[in-house]
Backbone as a ProteinNet text record, in pm:
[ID]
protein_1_A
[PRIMARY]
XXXXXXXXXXXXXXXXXXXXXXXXXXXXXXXXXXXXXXXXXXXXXXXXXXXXXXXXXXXXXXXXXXXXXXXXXXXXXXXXXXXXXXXXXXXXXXXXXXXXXXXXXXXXXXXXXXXXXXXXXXXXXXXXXXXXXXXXXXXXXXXXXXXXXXXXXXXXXXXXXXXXXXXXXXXXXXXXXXXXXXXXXXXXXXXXXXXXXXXXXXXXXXXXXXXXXXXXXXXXXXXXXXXXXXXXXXXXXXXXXXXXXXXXXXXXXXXXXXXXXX
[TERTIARY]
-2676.8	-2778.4	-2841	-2784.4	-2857.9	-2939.2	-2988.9	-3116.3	-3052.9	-3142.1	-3106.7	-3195.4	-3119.5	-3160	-3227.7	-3290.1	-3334	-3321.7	-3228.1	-3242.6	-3343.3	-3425.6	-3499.8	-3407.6	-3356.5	-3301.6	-3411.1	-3420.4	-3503.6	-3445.3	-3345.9	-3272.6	-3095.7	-3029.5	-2831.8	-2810.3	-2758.2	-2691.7	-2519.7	-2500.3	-2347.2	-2300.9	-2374.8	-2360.3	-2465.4	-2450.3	-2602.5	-2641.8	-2801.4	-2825.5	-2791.3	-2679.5	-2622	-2504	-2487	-2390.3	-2451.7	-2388.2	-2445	-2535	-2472.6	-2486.5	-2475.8	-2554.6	-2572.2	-2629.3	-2556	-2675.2	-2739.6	-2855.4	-2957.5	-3000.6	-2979.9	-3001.6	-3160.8	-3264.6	-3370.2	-3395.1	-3435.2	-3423.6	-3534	-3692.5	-3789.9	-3822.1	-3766.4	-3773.4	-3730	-3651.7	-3603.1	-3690.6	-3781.7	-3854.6	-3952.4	-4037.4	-4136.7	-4017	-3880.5	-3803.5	-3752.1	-3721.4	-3668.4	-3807.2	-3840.8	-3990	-4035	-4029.1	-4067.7	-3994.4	-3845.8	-3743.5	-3779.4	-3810.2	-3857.2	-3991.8	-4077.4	-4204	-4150.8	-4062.3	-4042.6	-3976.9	-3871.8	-3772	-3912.1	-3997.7	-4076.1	-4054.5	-4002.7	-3896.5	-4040.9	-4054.8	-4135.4	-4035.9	-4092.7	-4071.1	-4128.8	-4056	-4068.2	-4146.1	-4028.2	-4054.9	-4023.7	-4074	-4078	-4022.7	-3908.8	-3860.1	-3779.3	-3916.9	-3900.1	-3801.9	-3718.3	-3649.8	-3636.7	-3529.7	-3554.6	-3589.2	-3683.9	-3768.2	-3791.9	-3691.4	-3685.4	-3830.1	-3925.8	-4021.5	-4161.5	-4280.3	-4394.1	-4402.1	-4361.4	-4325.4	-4312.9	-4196.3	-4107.9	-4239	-4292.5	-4396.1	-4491.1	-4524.9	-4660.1	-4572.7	-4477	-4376.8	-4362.9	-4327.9	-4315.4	-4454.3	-4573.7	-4677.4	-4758.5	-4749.1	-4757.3	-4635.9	-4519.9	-4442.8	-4538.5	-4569	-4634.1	-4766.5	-4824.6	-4958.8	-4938.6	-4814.8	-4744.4	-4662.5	-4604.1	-4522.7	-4591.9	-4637.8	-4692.2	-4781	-4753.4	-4832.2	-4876.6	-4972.8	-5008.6	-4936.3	-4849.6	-4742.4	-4631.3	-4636.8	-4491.7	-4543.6	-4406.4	-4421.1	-4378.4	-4441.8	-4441.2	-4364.6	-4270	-4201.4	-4153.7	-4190.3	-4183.8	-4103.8	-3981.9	-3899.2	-3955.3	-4004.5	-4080.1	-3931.3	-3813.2	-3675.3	-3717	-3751.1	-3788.5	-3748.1	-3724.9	-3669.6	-3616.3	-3562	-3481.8	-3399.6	-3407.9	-3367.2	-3497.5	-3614.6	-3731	-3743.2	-3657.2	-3688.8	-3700.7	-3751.6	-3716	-3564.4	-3568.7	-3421.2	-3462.5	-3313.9	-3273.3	-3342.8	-3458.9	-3509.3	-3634.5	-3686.8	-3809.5	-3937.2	-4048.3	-4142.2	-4203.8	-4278.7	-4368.4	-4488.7	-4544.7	-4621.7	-4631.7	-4498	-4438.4	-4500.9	-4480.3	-4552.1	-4702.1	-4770.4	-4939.8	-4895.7	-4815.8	-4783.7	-4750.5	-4642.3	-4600.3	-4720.2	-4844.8	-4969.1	-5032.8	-5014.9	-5065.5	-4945.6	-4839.4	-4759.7	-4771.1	-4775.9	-4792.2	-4956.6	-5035.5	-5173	-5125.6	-5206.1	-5190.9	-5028.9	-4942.2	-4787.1	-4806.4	-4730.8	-4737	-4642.9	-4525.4	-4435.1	-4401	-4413.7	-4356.3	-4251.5	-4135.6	-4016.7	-3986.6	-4069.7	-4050.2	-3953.8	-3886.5	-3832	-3960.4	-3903.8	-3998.2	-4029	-3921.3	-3956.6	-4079	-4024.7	-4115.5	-4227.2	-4242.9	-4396.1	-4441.7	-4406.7	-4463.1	-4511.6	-4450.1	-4480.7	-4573.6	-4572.8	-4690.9	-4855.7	-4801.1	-4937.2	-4991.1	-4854.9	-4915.3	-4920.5	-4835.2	-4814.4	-4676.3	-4639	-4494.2	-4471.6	-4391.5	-4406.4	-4213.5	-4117.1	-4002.6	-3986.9	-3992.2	-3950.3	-4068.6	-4121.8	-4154	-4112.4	-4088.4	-4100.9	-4190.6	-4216.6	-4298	-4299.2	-4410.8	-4388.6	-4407.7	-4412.5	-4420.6	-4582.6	-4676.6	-4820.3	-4824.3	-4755.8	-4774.4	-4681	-4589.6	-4539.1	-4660.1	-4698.3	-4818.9	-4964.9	-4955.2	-5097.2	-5059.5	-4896	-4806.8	-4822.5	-4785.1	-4793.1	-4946.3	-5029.2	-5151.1	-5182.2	-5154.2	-5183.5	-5161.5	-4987.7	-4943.4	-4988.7	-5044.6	-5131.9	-5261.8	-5342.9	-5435	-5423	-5271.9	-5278.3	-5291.6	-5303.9	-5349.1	-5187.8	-5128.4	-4992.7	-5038	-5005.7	-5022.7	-4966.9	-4780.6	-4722.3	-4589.4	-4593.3	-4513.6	-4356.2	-4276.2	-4203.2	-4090.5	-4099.4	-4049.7	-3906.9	-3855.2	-3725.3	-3659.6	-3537.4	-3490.8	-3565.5	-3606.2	-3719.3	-3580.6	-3597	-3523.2	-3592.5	-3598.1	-3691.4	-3593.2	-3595.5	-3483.2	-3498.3	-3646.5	-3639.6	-3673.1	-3710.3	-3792.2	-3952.6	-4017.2	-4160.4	-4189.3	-4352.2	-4442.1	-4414.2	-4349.9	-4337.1	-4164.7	-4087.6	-3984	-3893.5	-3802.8	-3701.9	-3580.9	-3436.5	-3315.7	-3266.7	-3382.3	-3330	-3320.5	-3266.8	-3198.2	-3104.1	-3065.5	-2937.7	-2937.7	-3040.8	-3050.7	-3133.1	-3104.7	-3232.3	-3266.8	-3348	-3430.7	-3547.2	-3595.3	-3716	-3841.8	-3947.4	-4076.6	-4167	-4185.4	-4307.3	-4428.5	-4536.7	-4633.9	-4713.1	-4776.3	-4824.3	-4997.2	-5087.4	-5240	-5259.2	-5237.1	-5303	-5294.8	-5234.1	-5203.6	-5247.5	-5258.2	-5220.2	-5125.2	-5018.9	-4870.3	-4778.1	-4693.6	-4570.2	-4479.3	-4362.5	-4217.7	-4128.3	-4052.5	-3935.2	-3804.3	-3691.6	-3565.2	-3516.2	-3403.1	-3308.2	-3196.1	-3071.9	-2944.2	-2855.2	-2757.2	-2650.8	-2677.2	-2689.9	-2677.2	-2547.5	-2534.8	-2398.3	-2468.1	-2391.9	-2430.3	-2357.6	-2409.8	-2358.3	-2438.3	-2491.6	-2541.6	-2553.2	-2495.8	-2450.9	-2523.4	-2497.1	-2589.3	-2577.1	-2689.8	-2707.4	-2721.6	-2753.4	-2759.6	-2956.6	-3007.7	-3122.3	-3168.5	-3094.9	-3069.5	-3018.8	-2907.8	-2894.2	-2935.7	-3045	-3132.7	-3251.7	-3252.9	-3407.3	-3351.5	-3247.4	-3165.6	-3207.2	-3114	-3097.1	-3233.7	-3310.8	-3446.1	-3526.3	-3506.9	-3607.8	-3521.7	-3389.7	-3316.9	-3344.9	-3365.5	-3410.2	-3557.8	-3629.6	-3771.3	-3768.4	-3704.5	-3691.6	-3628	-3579.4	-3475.6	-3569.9	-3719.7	-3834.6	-3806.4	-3806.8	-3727.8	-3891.4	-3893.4	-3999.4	-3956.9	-4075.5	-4076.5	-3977.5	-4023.8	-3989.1	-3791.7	-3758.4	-3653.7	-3544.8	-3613.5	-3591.3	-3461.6	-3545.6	-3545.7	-3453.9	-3457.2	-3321.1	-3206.7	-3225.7	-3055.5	-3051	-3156.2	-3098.6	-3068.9	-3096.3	-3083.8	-2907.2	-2894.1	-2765.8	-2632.9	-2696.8	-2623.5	-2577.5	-2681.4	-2620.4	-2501.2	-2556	-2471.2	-2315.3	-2359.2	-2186.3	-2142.9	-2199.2	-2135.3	-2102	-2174.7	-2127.3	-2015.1	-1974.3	-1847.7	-1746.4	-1758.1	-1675.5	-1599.1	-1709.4	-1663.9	-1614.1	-1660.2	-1556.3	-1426.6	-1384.6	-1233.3	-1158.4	-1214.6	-1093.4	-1066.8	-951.7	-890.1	-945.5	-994.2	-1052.2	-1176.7	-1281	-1402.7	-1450.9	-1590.6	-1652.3	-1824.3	-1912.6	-1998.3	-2107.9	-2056.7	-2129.2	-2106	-2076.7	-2086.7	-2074.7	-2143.2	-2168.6	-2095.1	-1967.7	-1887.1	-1925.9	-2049.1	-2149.9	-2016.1	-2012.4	-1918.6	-1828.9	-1789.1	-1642.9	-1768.3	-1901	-1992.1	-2039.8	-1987.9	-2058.9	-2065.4	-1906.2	-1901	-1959.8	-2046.4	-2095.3	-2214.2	-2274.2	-2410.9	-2411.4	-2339.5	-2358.2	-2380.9	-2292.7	-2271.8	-2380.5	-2457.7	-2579.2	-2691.6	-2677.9	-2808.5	-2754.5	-2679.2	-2644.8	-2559.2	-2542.6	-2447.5	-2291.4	-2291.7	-2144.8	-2087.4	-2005.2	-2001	-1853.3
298.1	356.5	253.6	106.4	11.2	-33.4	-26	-69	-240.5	-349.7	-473	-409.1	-499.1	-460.8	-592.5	-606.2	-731.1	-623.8	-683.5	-602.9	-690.2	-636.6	-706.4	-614.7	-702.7	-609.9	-580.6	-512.3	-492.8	-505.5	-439.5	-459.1	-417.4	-506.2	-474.6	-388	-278.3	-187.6	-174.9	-149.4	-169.9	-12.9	84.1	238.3	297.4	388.4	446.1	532.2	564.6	663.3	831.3	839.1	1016.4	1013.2	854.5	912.8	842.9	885.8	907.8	758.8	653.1	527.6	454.3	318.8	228.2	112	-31	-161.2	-160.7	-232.6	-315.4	-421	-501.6	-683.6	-636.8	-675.5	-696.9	-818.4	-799.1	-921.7	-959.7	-888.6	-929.8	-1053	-1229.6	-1293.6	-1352.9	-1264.1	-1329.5	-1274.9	-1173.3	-1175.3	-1238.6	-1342.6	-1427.2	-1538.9	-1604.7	-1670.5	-1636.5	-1523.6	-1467.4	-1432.1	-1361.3	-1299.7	-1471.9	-1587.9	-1710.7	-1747.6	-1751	-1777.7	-1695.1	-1566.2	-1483.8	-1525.6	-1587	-1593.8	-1784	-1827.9	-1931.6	-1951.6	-1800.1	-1753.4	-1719.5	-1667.7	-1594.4	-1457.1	-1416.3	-1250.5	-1163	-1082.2	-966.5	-793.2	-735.4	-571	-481.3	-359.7	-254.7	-146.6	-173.6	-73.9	-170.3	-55.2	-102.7	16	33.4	148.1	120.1	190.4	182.6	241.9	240	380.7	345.1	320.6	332.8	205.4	189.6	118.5	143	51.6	125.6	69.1	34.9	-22.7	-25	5.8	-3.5	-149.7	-288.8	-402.7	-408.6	-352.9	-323.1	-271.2	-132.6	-119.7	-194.2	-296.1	-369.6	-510	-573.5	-651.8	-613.6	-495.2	-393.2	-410.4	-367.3	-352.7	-495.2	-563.6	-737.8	-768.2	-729.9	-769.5	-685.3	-519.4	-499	-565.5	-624.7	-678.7	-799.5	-829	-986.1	-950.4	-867.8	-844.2	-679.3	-607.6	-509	-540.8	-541.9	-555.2	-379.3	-385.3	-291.9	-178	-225.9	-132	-111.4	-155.1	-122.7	-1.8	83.8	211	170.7	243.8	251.1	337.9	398.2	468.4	485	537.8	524.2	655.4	623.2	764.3	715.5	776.8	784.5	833.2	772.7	778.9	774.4	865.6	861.9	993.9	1097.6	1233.4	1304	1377	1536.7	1621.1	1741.1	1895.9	1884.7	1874.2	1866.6	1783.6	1674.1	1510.4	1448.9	1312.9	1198.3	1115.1	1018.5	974	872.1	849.6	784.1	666.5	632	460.3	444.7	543	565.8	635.9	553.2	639.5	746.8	803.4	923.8	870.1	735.3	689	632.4	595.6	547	641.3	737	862.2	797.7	730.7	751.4	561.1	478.9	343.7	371.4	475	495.4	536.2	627.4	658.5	536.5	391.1	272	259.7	230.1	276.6	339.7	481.7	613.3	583.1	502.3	536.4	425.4	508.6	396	392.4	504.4	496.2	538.7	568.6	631.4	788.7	730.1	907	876.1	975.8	988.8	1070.2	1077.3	1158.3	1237.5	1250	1340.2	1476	1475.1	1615.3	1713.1	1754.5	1876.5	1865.8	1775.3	1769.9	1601.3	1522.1	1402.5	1501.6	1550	1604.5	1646.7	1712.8	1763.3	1683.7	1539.9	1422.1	1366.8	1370.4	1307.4	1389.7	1503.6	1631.7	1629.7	1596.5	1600.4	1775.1	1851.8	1962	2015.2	2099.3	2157.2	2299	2241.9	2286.3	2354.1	2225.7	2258.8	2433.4	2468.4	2547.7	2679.3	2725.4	2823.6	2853.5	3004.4	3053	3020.8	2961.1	2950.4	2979.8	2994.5	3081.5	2988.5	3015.7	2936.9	2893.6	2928	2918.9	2774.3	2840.4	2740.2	2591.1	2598.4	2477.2	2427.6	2473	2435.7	2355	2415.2	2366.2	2237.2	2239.3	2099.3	1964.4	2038.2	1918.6	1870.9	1975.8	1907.5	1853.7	1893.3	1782.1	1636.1	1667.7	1528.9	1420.5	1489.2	1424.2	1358.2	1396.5	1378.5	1247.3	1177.7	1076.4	957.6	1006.2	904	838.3	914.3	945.2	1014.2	941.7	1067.9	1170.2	1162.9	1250.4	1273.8	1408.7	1383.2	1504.5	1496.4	1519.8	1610	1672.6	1792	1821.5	1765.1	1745.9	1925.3	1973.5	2027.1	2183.1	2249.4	2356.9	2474.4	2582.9	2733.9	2809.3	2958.8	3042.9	3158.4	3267.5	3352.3	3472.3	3462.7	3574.3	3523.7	3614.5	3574.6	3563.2	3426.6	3416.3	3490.2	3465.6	3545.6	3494.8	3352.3	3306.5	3240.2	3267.7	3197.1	3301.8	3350.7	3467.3	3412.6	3547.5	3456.7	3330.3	3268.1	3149.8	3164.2	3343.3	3344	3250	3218.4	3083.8	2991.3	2988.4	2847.6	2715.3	2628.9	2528.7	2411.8	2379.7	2278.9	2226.9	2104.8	2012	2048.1	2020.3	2064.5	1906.3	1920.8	1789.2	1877.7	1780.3	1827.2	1690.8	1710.1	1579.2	1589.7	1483.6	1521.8	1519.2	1421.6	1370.8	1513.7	1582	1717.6	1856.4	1827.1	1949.9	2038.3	1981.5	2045.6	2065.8	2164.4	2187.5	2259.7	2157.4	2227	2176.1	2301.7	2355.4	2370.4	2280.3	2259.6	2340.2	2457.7	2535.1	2487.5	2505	2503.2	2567.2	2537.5	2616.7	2561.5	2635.4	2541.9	2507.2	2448.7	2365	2377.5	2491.9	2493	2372.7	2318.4	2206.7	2049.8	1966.3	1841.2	1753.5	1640.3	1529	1412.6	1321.9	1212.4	1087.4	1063.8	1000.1	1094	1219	1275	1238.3	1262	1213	1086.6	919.4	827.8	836.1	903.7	956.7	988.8	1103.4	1149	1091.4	979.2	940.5	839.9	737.6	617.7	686.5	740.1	810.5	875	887.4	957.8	845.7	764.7	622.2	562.7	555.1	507.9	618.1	712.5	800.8	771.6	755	730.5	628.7	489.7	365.1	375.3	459.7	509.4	572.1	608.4	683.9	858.1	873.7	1017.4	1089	1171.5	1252.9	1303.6	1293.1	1337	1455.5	1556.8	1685.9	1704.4	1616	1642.1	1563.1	1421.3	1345.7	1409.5	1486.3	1586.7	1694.7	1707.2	1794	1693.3	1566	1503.6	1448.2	1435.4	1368.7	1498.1	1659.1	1727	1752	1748	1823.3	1681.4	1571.4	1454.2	1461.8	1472	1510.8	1626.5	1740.8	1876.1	1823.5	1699	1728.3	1612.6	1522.2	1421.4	1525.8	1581.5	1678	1796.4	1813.4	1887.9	1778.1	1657.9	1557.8	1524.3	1513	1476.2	1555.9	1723.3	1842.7	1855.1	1807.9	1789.8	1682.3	1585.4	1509.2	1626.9	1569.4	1685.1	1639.5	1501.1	1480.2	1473.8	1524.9	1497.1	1478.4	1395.7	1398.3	1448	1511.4	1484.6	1348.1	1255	1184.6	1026.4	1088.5	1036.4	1103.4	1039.4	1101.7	994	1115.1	1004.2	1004.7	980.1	989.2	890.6	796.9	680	785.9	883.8	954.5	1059.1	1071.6	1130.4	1075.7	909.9	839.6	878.2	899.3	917	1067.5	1173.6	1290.2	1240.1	1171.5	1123.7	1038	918.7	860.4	934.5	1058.4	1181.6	1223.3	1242.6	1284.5	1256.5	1103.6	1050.3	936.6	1009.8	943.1	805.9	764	630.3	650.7	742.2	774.7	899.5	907.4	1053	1158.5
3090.8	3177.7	3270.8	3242.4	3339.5	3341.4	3147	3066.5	3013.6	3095.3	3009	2873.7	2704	2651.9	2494.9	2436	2366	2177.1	2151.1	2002	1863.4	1774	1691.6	1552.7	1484.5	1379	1277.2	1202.9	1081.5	970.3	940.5	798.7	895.1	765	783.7	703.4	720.7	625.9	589.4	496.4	480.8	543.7	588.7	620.3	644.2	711.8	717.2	568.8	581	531.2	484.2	524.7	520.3	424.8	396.9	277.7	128.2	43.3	-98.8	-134.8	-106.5	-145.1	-29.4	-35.1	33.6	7.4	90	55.9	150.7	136.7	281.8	193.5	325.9	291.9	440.1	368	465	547.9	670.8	765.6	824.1	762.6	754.8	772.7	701.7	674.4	870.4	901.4	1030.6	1165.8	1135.1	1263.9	1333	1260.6	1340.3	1421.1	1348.6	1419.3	1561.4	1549.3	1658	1759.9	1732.1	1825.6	1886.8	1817.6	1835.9	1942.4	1933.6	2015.9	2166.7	2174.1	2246.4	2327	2266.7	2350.7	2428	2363.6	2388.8	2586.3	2562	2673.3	2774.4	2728.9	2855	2828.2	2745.3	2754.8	2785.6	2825.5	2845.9	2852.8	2868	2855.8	2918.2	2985.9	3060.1	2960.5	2817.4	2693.5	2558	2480.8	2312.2	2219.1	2215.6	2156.9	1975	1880.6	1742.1	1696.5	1597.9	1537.3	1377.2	1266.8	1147.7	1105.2	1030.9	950.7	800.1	809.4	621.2	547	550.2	411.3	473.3	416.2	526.8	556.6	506	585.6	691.2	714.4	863.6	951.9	894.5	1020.1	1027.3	997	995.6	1100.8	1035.3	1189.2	1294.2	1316.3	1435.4	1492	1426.3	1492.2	1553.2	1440.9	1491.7	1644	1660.1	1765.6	1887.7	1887.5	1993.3	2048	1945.7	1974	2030.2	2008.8	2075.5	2262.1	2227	2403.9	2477.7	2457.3	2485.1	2577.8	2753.1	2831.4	2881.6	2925.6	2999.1	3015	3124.1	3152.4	3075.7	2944.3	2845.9	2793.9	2815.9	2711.6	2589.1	2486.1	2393.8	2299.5	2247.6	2266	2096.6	2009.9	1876.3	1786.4	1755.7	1679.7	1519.1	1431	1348.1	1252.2	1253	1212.3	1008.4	948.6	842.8	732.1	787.8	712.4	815.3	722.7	825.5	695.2	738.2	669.2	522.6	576.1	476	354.4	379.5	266.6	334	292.4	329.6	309.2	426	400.1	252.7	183	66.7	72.1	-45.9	-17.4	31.2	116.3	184.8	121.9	90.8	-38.5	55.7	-57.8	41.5	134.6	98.4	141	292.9	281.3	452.5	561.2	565.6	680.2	693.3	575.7	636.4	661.2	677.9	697.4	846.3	893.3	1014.7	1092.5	1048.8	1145.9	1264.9	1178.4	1224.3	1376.7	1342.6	1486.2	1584.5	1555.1	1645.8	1699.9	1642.4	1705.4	1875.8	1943.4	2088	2162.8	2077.1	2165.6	2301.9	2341.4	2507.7	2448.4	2387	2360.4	2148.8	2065.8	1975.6	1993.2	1849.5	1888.6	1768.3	1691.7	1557.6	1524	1393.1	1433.8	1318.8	1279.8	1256.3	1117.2	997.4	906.3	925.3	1008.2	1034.2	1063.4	1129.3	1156.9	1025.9	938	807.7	754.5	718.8	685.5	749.7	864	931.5	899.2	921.9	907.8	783.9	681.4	572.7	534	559.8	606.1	508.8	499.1	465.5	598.8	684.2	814.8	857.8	762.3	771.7	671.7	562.4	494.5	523.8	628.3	656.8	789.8	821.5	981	1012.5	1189.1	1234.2	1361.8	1481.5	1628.9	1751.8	1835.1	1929.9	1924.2	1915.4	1842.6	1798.3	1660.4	1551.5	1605.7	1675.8	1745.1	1835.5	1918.7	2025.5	1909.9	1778.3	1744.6	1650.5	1629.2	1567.1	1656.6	1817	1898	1913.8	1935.6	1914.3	1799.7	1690.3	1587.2	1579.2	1619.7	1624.9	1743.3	1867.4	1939.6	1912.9	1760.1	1760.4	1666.1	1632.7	1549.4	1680.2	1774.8	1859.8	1968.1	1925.2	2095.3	2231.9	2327.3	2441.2	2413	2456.8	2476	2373.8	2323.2	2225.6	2220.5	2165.4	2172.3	2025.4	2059.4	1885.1	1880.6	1798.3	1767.5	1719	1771.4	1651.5	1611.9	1775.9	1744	1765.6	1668.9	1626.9	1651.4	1762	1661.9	1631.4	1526.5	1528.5	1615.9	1660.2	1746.2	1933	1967.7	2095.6	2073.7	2169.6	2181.6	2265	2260.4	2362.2	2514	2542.6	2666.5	2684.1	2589.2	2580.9	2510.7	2603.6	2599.2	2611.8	2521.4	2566.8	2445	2344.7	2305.1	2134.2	2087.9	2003	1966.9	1830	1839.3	1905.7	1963.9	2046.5	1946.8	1998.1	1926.7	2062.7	2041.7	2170	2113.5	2232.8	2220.7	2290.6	2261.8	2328.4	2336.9	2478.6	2496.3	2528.3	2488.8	2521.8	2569.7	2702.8	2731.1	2780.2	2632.7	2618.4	2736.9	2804.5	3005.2	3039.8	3066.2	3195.6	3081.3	2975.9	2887.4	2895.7	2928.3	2978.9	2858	2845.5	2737.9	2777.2	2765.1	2817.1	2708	2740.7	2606.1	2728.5	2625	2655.6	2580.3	2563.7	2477.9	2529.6	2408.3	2477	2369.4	2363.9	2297.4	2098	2000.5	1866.4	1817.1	1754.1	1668.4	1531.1	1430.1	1369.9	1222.9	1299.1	1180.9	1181.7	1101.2	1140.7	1126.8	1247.4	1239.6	1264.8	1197	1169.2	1281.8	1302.9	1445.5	1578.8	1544.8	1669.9	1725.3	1656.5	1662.4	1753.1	1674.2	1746	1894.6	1915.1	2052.4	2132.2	2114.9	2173.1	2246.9	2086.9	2135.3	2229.9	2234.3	2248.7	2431.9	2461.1	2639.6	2683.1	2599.4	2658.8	2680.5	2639.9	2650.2	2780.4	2777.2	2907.9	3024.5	2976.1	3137.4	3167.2	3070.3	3105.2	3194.6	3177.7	3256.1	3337.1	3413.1	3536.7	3596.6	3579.5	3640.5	3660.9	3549	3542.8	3436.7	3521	3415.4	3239.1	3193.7	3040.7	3054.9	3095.9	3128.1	3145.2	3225.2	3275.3	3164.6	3120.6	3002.6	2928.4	2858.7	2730.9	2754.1	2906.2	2948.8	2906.8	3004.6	3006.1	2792.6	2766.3	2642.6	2518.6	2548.6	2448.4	2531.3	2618.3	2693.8	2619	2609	2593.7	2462.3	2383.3	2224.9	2236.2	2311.6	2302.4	2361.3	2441.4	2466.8	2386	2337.3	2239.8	2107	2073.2	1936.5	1996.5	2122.7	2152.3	2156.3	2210.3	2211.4	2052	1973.4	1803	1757.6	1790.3	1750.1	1795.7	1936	1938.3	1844.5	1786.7	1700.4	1611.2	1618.4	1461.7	1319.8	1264.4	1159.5	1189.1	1241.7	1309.8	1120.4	1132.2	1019	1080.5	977.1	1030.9	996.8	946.2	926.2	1070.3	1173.9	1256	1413.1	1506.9	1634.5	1754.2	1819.2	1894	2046.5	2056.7	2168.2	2261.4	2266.8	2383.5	2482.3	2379.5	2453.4	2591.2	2556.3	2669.3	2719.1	2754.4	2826	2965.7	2993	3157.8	3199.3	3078.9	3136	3163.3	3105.6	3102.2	3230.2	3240.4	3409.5	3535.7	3512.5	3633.9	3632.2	3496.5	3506.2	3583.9	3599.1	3573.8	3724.1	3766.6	3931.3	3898.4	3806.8	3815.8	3844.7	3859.8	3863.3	3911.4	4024.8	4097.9	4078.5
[MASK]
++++++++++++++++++++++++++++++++++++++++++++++++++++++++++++++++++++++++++++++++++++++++++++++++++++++++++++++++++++++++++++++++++++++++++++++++++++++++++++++++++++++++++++++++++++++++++++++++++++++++++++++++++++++++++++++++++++++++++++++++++++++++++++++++++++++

């Protein structure tokens, strides 16, 4: 997308989280070195974009690095990468959600999906129906942990809303942004099936469209459409698995997208 980019690892994993078992070697021990090396370069930032953090450690480094390069104008940009289908991921206590609050306070965008929000609310929000209402008074909640503008992973409804027709079988994202009191909802086609790292994806290209000066709004278009065609891309292999997302093979839809490429 034409994002220079500075990586801070947190922990090595031998695999991700979605399959049964796994190691992590933590790399805690290596972030004041590096961040050191960093203030040494001059390095500064446009953005600061969080995602899994396995231990409330991790978020308390994280939050020490923003208090270190976080000028003014850096967005802040925090995926709260911690549960989905109403658990938490493998390894992660229950406690982490009120460890992650210290993050989310002062972001510019959160990226929660719907079971992270439960966690955050402190709520059981995944295992009931809920309406377009009850989404609107989620995002305000989750606004009130101290995010501007936030962003809802992963929204179904089975019927039609009071303002949102047509998006039977569909599933889509909703921002809501405190500054304007504005909320817009992306639908698109569902895949009923779910693959791991689509999330990362999402949030990964929505943070690269943000820095391309692309509105929240429109964001959330190119990065829900980006997953949709990376998860048609992984459905053509003939052994597709779902425990992986072959986003690369949608690279060149996403450039077309987003003007790099005609």
């Amino acid at each position: 997308m034409g994002i220079d980019t500075a990586v801070l690892p947190t922990a090595l994993l031998s695999n991700h989280t979605g399959f049964n078992d796994f190691f992590v070697h933590d790399l805690s021990s290596d972030f004041t070195p590096i961040t050191n090396q960093w203030k040494k370069q001059g390095f500064s930032f446009d953005a600061i974009y969080t995602g899994y953090l396995g231990t409330e450690s991790h978020v308390d480094h994280v939050k020490e690095f923003v208090k270190d390069f976080k000028r003014d104008d850096t967005l802040l940009i925090v995926d709260p990468a911690m549960a989905d289908e109403g658990k938490m991921y493998s390894g992660i206590s229950p406690s982490f959600a009120s460890s992650m609050h210290k993050l989310i306070k002062g972001s510019d965008v959160i990226l929660p999906n719907l079971t992270e929000a439960s966690f955050l609310l402190g709520e059981d929000l995944f295992h009931k129906e809920y309406t377009e209402e009850d989404v609107i008074s989620i995002l305000k909640d989750l606004s009130n942990l101290g995010a501007t503008k936030i962003v809802l992973k992963g929204i179904s409804f089975s019927r039609d809303q009071k303002s949102l027709k047509g998006i039977k079988g569909k599933i889509g994202n909703v921002t809501y942004d405190s500054t304007r009191e504005r909320i817009t909802w992306h639908f698109h086609k569902k895949i009923n099936q779910s693959f791991c790292g689509a999330g990362d994806v999402f949030a990964s290209s929505l943070t690269g469209a943000l820095l391309r000066g692309t509105s929240l709004e429109e964001a959330i278009s190119i990065s829900g459409d980006f997953v949709l065609e990376s998860i048609k891309k992984t459905m053509e292999e003939e052994d597709y698995s779902t425990l992986y997302i072959d986003f690369e093979k949608a690279l060149p839809w996403l450039m077309k997208r987003i003007g790099l490429l005609s």
